[in-house]
C-alpha positions as CSV (number, residue, x, y, z in Angstrom):
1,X,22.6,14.7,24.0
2,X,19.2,13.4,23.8
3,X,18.8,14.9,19.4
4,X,22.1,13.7,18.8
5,X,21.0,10.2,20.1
6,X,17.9,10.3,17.9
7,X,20.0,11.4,14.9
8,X,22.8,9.3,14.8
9,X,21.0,6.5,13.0
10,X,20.5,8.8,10.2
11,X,23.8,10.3,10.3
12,X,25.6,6.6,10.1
13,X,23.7,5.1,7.7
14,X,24.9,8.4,5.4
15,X,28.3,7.1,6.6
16,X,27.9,3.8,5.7
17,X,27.3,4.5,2.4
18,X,29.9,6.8,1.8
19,X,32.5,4.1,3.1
20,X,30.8,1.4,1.5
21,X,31.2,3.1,-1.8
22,X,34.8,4.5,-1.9
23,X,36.3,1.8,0.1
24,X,34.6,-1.0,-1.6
25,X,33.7,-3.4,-5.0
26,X,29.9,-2.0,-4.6
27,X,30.7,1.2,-6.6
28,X,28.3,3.8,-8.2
29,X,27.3,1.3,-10.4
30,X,25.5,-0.5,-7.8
31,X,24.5,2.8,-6.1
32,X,22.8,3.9,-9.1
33,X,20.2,1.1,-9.0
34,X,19.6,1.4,-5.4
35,X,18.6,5.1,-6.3
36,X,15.9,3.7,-8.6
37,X,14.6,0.7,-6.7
38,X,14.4,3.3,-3.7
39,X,12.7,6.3,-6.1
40,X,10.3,4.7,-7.7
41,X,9.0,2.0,-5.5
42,X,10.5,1.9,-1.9
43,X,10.2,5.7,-0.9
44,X,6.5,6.4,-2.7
45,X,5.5,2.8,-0.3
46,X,6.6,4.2,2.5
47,X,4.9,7.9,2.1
48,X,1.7,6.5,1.2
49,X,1.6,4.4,4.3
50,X,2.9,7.5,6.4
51,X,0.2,9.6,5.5
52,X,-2.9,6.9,5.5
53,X,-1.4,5.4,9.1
54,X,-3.4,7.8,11.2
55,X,-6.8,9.1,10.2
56,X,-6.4,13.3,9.7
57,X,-8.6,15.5,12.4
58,X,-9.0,18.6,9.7
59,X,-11.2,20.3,11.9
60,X,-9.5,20.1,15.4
61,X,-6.2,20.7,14.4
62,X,-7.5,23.7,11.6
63,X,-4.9,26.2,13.8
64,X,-2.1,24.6,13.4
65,X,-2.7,23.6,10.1
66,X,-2.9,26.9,8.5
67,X,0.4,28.2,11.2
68,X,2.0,24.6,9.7
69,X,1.1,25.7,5.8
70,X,2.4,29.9,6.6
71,X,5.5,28.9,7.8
72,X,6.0,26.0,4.9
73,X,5.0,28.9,2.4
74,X,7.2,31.2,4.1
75,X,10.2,29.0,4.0
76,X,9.6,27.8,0.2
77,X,9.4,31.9,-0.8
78,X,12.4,32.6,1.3
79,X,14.4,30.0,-0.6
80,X,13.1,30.7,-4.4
81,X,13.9,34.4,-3.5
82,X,18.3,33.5,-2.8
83,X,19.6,34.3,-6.1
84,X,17.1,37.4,-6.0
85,X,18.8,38.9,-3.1
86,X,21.5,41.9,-4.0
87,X,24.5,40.3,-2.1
88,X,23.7,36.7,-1.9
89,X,22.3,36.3,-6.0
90,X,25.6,36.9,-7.7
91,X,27.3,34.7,-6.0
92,X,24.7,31.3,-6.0
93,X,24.1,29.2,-9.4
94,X,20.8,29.0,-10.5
95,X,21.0,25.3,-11.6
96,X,22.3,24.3,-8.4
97,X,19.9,26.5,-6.1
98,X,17.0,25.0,-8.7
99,X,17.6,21.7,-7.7
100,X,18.7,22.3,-3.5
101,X,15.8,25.0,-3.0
102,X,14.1,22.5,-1.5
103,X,17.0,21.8,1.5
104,X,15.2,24.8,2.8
105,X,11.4,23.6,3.4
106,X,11.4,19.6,3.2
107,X,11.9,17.8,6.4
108,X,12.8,14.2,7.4
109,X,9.0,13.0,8.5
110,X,10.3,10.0,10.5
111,X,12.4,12.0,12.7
112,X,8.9,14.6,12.9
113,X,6.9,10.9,14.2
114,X,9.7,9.7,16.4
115,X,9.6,13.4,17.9
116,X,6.4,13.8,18.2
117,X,5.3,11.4,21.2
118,X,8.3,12.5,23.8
119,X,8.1,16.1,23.1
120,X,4.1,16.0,22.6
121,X,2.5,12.8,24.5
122,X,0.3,10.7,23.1
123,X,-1.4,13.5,20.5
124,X,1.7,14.6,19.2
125,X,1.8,11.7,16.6
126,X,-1.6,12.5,15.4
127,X,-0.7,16.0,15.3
128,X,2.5,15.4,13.0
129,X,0.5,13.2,10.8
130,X,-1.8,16.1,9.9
131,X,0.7,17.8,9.1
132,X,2.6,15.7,7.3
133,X,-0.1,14.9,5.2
134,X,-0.9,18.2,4.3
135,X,2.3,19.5,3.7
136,X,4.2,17.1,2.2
137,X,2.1,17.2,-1.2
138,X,3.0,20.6,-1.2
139,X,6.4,20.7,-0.4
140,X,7.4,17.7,-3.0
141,X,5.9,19.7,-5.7
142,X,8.0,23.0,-4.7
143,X,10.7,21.1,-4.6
144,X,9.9,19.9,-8.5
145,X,9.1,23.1,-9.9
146,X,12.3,24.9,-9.7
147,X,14.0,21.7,-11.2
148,X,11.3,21.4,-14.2
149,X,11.5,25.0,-14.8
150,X,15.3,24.9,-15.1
151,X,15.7,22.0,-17.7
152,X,12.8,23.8,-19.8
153,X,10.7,20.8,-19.0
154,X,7.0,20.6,-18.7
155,X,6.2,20.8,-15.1
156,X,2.6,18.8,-15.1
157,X,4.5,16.1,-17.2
158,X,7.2,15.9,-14.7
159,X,4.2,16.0,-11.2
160,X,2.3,13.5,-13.2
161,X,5.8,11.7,-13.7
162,X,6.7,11.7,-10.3
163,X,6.3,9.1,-8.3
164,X,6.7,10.8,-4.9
165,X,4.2,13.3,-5.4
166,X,1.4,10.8,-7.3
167,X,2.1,8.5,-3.3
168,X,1.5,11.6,-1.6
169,X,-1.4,13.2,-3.2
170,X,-3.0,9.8,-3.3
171,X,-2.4,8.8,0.4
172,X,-3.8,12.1,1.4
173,X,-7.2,11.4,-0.8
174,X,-7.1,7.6,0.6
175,X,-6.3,9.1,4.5
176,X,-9.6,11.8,3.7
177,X,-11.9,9.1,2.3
178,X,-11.4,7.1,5.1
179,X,-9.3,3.8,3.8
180,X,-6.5,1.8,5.7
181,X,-3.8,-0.4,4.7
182,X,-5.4,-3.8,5.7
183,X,-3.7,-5.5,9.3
184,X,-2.5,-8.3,7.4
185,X,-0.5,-6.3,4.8
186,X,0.8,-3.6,7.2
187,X,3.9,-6.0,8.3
188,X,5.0,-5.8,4.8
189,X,4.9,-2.3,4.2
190,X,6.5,-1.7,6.9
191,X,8.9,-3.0,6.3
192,X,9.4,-1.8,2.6
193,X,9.0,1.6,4.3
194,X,12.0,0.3,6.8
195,X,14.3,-0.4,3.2
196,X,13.3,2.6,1.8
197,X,14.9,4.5,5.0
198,X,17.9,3.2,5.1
199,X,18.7,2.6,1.9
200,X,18.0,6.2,0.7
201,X,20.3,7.4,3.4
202,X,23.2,5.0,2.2
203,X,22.1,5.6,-1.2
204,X,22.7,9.9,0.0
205,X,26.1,9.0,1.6
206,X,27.4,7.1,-1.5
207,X,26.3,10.2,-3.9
208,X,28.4,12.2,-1.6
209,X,31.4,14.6,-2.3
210,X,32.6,17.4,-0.6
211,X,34.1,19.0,-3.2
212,X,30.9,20.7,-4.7
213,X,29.6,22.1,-1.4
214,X,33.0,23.7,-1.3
215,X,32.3,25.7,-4.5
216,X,28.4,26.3,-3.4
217,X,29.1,27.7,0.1
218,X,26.8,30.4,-0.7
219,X,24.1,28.6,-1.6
220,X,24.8,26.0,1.9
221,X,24.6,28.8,4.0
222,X,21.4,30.5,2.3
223,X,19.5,27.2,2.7
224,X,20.7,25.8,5.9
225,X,20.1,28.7,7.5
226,X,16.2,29.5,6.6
227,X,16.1,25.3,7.3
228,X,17.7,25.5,10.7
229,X,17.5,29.3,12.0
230,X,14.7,30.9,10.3
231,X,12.1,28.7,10.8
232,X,12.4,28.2,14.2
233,X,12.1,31.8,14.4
234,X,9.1,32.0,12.0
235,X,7.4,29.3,13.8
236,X,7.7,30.7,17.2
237,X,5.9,34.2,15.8
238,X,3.5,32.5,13.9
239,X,2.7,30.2,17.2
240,X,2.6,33.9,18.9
241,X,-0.7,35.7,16.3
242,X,-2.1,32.6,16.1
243,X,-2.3,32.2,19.8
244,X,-1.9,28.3,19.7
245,X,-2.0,26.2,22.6
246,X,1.2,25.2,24.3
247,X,0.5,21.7,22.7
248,X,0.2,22.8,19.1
249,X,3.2,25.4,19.9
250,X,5.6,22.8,20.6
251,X,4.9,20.6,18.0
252,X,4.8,23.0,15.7
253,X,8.4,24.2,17.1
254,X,9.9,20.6,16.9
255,X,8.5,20.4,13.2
256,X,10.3,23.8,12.4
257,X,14.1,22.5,13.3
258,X,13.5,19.0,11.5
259,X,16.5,18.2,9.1
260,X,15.8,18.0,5.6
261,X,14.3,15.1,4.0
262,X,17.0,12.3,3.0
263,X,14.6,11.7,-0.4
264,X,16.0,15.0,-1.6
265,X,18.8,13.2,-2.9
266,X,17.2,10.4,-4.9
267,X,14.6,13.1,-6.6
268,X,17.8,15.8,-7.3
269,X,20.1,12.4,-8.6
270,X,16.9,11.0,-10.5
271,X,16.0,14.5,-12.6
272,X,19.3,14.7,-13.7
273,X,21.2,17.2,-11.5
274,X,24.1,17.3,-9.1
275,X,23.1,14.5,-6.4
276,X,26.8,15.2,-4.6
277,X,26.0,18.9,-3.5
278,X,22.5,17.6,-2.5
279,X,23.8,14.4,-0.6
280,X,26.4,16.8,1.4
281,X,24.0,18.9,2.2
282,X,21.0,16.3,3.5
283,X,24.4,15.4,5.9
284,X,25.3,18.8,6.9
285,X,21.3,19.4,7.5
286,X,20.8,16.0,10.1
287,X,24.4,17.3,12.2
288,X,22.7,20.8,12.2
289,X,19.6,19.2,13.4
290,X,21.1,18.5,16.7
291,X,22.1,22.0,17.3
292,X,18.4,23.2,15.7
293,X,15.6,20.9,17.7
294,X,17.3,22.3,21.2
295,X,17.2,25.6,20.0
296,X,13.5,25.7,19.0
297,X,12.3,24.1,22.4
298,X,14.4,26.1,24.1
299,X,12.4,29.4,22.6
300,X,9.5,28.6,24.1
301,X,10.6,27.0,27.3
C-alpha cells in the first residue's frame, strides 16, 4: 500500500495526459511542443539541480558506488544482449529494442530521493545523490548509443547534441568542484524542475498507445523483467561480495526496483523513434514498481 501511494502521482499524471489528449482540443499538436520545451530546457534544469543539490562524499560511499556502477553495467549488458539471445532475438526488433534498451537500466531519480529518507534515515538522501550523480551520466549515454547506432548517426555528434547528457555531465563537474545553485535562485529552479516532472509524464501519457506494446510483447517482457526482477536479484548478490553495510544494502536494494525514468519518452520521441511503445512502457514500468520496491526490501528483510 505504502509504494503504490508514493506512485500514484506518477501513474495519474501519465493518465492525465492520455485523457487530456484523446478526449480533448489539446491534441498531438500541442503535445509535440510540450515534448520540446520539456527536452531541451525543463528536464536538463531539473537534472542539473538534482545532481549539484547535495555535495557528493566519493570517498565514504566508494562501496556502494562501484556495487551501484556493477549492477548499472550489468543491467545495460543484459539489455544490449536481448536480440542476441537464441529464443528471445528472433522474435524482438532491433529498431524498437535500440530505442527501449534503456527501460531496462534508467530509473525515475525522484522516486530514488523520495525513497531514500523513509527507507534510509536522514543519509539515505545523500546516499542516492551519489549515486545519481554518478550513474546517471552513464546511463543517458547507454541509453543514446543504441539509438545513434541504429539511425547510422554519429554518436559524439548526437552526446554533444544532447541536452540531457551535456546537464548531467556538467552538474556532476559543478557538484565535484564544489559550486551551488545560489539560495535566491533555488525557488525558481525548483520549480522549473516541478514543470519538468509533471509535464514529461503527461507529455508520456499523451504519446501513449497500446497497440505497439501489443506487437512488442517480447521485447516488454525482456526489459521489464531485467528492470523489475533481475536487478533486485543482482543487487542483493552484489550487496552479499561486497559485504556492504545494512545501510548501503538497503539503499542500494530500493535503487534496484526503481521504475524507469519518465524522460525516456521525450529522448525516444525527440531522436525520431517510436515514443508510443516507449510511453506504454514507462506506464507499465511505474505499476510494476509497486510490485518491485516490496519485493527488493523484502530480500533482505
Amino acid at each position: 500500500m505504502y509504494y503504490a501511494q508514493l506512485l500514484f502521482p506518477d501513474f495519474s499524471l501519465i493518465l492525465c495526459g492520455y485523457l487530456v489528449c484523446r478526449y480533448t482540443a489539446l491534441n498531438r499538436t500541442v503535445w509535440e511542443q510540450v515534448e520540446s520545451l520539456t527536452y531541451y530546457f525543463l528536464f536538463p534544469v531539473l537534472l542539473f539541480q538534482s545532481i549539484v543539490r547535495t555535495p557528493l562524499d566519493l570517498r565514504a560511499a566508494s562501496s556502494l558506488i562501484i556495487a551501484g556502477l556493477a549492477m548499472g553495467l550489468g543491467s545495460i549488458l543484459l539489455s544490449y544482449a536481448l536480440p542476441y539471445l537464441p529464443w528471445l532475438g528472433p522474435r524482438i526488433n532491433r529498431r524498437e529494442h535500440a530505442a527501449n534498451a534503456q527501460i531496462a537500466f534508467r530509473f525515475n531519480s525522484f522516486i530514488a530521493l523520495a525513497l531514500a529518507e523513509r527507507l534510509a534515515g536522514p543519509q539515505g538522501p545523500q546516499l542516492v545523490a551519489v549515486l545519481i550523480g554518478i550513474c546517471v551520466p552513464i546511463f543517458n549515454v547507454a541509453a543514446v548509443w543504441p539509438m545513434a547506432r541504429h539511425a547510422q548517426r554519429g554518436f559524439l555528434r548526437e552526446l554533444l547534441r544532447n541536452p540531457l547528457i551535456l546537464a548531467t555531465a556538467s552538474g556532476l563537474v559543478a557538484n565535484l568542484l564544489g559550486f551551488a545553485i545560489p539560495g535566491w535562485l533555488e525557488p525558481t529552479v525548483n520549480r522549473i524542475g516541478a514543470a519538468s516532472i509533471a509535464l514529461g509524464l503527461m507529455a508520456a501519457g499523451a504519446g501513449m498507445q497500446f497497440g505497439p506494446l501489443a506487437r512488442a510483447k517480447v521485447l516488454a517482457v525482456g526489459v521489464l523483467g531485467i528492470r523489475h526482477f533481475l536487478l533486485p536479484l543482482m543487487a542483493l548478490g552484489l550487496s552479499t561480495l561486497m559485504g556492504l553495510s545494512p545501510l548501503h544494502t538497503t539503499v542500494l536494494m530500493a535503487f534496484s526496483a526503481l521504475p524507469t525514468a519518465s524522460s525516456c519518452y521525450v529522448l525516444v520521441a525527440k531522436m525520431g523513434y517510436n515514443g508510443a511503445l516507449t510511453a506504454s512502457l514507462v506506464s507499465l514500468s511505474t505499476l510494476l514498481a509497486m510490485l518491485s520496491l516490496p519485493f527488493a526490501i523484502g530480500l533482505i528483510r
